[in-house]
C-alpha positions as CSV (number, residue, x, y, z in Angstrom):
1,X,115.7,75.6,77.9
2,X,114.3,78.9,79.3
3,X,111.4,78.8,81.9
4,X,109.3,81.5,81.5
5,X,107.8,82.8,84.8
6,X,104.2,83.4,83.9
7,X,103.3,85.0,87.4
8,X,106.3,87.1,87.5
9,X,105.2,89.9,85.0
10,X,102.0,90.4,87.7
11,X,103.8,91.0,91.1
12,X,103.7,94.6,92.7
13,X,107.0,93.9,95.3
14,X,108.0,96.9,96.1
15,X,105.4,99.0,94.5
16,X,103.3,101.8,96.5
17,X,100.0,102.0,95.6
18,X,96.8,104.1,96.4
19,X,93.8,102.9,96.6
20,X,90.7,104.9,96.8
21,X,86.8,104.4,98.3
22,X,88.4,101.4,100.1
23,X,86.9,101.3,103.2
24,X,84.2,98.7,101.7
25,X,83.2,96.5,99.0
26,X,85.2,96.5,95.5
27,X,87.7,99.0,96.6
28,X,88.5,97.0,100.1
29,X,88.8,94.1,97.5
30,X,91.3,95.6,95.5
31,X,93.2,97.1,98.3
32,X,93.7,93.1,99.7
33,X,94.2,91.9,95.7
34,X,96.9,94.7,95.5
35,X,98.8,93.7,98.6
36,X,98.6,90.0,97.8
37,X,100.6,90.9,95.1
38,X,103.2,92.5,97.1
39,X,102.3,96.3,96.9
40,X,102.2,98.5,100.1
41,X,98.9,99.5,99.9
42,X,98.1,102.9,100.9
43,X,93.8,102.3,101.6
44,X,92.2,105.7,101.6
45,X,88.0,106.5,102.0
46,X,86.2,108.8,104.8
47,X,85.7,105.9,107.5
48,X,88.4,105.9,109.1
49,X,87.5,102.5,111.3
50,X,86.9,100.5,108.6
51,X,90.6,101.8,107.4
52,X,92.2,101.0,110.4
53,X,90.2,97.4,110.6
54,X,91.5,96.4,106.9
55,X,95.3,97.3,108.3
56,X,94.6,95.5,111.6
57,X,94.0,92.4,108.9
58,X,96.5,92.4,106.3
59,X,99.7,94.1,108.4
60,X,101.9,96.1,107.9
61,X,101.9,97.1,104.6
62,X,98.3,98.3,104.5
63,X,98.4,102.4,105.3
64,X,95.3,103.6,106.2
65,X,94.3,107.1,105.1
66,X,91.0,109.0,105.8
67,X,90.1,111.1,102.7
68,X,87.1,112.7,101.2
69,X,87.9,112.9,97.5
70,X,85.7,115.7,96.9
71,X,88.4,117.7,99.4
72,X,91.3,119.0,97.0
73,X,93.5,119.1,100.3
74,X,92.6,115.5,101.6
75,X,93.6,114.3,97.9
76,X,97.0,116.5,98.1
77,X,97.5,114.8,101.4
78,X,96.8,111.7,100.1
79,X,99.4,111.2,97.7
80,X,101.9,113.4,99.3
81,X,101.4,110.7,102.7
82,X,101.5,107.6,99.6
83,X,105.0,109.3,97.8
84,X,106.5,109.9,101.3
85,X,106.5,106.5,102.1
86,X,109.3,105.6,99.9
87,X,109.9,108.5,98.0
88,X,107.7,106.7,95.1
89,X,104.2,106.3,93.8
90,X,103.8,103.5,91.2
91,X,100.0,102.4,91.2
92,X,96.8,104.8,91.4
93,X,93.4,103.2,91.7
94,X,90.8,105.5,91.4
95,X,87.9,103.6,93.2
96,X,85.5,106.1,94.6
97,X,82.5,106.5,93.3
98,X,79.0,108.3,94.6
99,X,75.2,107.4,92.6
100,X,72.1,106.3,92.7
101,X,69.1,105.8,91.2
102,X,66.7,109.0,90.4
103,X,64.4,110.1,87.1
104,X,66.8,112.9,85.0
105,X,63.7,115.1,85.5
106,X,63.9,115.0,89.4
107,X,67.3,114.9,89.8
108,X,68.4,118.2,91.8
109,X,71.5,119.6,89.8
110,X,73.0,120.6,92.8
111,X,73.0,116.2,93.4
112,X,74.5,115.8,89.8
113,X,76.9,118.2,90.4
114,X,77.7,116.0,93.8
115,X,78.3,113.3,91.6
116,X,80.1,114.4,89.1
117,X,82.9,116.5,91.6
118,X,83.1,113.0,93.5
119,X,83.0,110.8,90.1
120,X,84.9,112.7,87.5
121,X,86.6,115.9,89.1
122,X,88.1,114.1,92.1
123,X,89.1,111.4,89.6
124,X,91.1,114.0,87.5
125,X,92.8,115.5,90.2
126,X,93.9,112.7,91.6
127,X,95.5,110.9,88.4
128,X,96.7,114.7,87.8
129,X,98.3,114.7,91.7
130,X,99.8,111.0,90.9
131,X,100.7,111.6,87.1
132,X,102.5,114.3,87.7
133,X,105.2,112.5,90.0
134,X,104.8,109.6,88.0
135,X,105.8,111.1,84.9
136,X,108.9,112.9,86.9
137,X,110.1,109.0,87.4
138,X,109.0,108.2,84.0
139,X,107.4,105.3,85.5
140,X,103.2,104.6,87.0
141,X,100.1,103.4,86.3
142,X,96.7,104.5,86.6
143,X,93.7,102.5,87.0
144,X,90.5,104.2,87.0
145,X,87.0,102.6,87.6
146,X,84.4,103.5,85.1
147,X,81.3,101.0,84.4
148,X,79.7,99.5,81.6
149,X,77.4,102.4,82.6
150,X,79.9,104.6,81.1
151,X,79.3,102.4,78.4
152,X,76.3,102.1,77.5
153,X,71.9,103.7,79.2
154,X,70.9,102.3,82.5
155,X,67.6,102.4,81.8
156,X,65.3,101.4,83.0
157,X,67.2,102.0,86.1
158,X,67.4,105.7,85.8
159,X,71.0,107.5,86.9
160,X,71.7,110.5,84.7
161,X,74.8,111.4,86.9
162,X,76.1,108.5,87.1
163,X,75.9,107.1,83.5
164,X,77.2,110.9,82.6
165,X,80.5,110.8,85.1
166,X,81.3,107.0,83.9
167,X,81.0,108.1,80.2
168,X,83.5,111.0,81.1
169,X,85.9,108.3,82.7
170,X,86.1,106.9,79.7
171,X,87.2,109.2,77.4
172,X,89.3,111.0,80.4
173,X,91.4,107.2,80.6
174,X,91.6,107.8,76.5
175,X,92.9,110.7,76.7
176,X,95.2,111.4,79.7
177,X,96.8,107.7,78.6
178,X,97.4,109.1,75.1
179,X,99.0,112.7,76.9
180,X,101.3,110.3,79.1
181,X,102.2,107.6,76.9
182,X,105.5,108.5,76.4
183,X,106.4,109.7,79.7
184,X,105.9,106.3,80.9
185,X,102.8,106.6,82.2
186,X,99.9,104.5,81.7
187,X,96.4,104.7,82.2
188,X,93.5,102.5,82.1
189,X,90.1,101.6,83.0
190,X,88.1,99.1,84.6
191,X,84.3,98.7,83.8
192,X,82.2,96.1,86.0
193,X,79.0,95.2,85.0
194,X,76.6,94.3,88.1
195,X,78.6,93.3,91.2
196,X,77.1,93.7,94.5
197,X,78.3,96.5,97.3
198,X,76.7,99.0,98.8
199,X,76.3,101.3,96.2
200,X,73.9,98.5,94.6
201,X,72.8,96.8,97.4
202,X,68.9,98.1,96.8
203,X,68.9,96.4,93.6
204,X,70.7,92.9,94.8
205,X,67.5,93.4,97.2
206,X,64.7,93.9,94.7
207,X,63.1,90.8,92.8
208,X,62.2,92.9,89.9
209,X,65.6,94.7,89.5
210,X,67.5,91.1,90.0
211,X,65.3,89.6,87.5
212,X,65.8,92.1,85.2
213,X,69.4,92.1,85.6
214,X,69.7,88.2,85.0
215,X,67.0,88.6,82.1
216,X,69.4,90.7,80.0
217,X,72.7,89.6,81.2
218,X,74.0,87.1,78.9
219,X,75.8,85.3,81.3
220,X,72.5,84.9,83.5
221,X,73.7,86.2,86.9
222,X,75.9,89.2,88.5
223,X,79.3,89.0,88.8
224,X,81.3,87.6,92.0
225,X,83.7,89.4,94.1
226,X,86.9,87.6,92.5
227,X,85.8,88.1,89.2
228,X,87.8,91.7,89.0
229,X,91.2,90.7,90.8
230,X,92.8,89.4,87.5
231,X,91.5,92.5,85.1
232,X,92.7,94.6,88.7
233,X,96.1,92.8,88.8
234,X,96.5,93.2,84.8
235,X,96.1,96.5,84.8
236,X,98.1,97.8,87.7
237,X,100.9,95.8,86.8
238,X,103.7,94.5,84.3
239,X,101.7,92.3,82.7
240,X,99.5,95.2,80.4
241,X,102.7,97.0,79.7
242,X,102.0,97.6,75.8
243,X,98.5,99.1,76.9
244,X,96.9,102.2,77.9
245,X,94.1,104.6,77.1
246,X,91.7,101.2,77.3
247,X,88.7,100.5,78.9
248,X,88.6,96.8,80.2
249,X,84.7,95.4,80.2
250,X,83.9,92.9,83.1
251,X,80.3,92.2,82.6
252,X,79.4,88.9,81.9
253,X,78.5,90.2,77.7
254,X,76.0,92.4,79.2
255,X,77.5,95.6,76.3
256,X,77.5,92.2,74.0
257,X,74.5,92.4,73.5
C-alpha cells in the first residue's frame, strides 16, 4: 500500500524566497509562515530594525533587506541580494502595499500616483526582476497580494487609489501567469478581505467602520492572522502546481454576497 504524504507537496526546503512590506503585519506573517515551511526567507521593507528584529527571532535563515519598492535600484538589489544567495530565486511575494481612505474628489493625483508606483508599478517590476530568472530556471512562483478591493467598491469607505491598483493586480496576475505559463513560471494572487494591520488599524478602531464591516460580512467578523497561511503556503508552493493566473479570495463571503 502506498502512503501518500499529504504535507509533503507544501514544504519550501531549500527554496529562496522574497518577501516584501515585511517589516510588520501580514507580510511579517508570511515571512514566519514561509520559513516554517523550510524557505530561506529573504524579509525586505524600509525599517530596517524591525528587519533585523524578525531575523534575531526566527535564525538564520531569515535575510533581512531594507528596500523601498518605489526605488527601481533597491528592487534590483533586492533580488540580485535574494538570487546570490544560492544562485536561485524560487518564491516572490509581493506584499507591499501603500492606501488609505480619501473622497475620489479630494484625492491629490500626485497621492494616487504614490499609490499606484508603490501598489502596481513596483509590483510589476519586481515579478518582472524575479520572472525573468525564474523563467531562465524554468522553475518559480509568484504570489502577488491584491484585495477583495481589487475585487469589488469600497464604498462607503472611499479609496480610489487603492481599489484602482488592486483591480490592476488582478488582471496583471491574469496576465503575466498566462505569458509565463509555459516557461514554468507561475503566478497568482491572494485577496484578503478585512484583516487587521496597520494599514487598517483606524477602521479596527472605529465603532461605526467595525460595525459596518461585521454588518455586511457574511461571516460576521474580520479575519484572523492565521486565516492566510494555508491560501499563502498553497500558493507559493507544490501543492497549486496545475494553477496560475488566479486570484484566491479570503474574505469570509464578503464578494459572496
Amino acid at each position: 500500500m502506498t502512503t501518500i504524504d499529504l504535507a509533503a507537496p507544501f514544504r519550501l526546503d531549500g527554496r529562496v524566497a522574497v518577501v516584501t512590506g515585511a517589516s510588520s503585519g501580514l507580510g511579517a506573517r508570511f515571512a514566519r509562515v514561509l520559513h516554517a515551511a523550510g524557505a530561506t526567507v529573504v524579509a525586505s521593507a524600509r525599517r530596517t530594525e524591525r528587519l533585523e528584529a524578525l531575523a534575531d527571532e526566527l535564525g538564520d535563515r531569515l535575510v533581512p533587506v531594507t528596500c523601498d519598492v518605489s526605488v527601481d535600484a533597491d528592487c534590483e538589489r533586492l533580488i540580485e541580494t535574494a538570487v546570490a544567495l544560492d544562485g536561485h530565486l524560487d518564491v516572490l511575494v509581493n506584499n507591499a502595499g501603500v492606501g488609505g481612505p480619501v473622497p475620489a474628489e479630494h484625492e491629490a493625483i500626485d497621492d494616487f500616483r504614490g499609490v499606484v508606483d508603490v501598489n502596481l508599478n513596483a509590483l510589476f517590476l519586481l515579478s518582472q526582476l524575479a520572472g525573468r530568472h525564474m523563467i531562465e530556471r524554468r522553475s518559480g512562483t509568484i504570489v502577488n497580494l491584491a484585495s477583495v478591493l481589487g475585487l469589488v467598491a469600497s464604498t462607503p469607505i472611499k479609496q480610489a487609489s487603492y481599489c484602482a491598483t488592486k483591480g490592476a493586480v488582478v488582471n496583471l496576475t491574469r496576465e503575466l501567469g498566462a505569458q509565463w505559463a509555459r516557461k514554468g513560471v507561475r503566478v497568482n494572487a491572494l485577496a484578503p478581505g478585512w484583516f487587521r494591520s496597520e494599514m487598517t488599524a483606524l477602521m479596527f478602531e472605529d465603532q461605526g467602520a467595525n460595525d459596518f464591516m461585521t454588518r455586511n460580512c457574511p461571516m460576521g467578523r474580520a479575519g484572523a492572522e492565521h486565516e492566510l497561511d494555508g491560501a499563502l503556503l498553497f500558493l507559493a508552493s507544490d501543492a497549486s502546481s496545475y494553477m496560475t493566473g488566479q486570484t484566491l479570495t479570503i474574505d469570509g463571503g464578503w464578494v459572496a454576497r
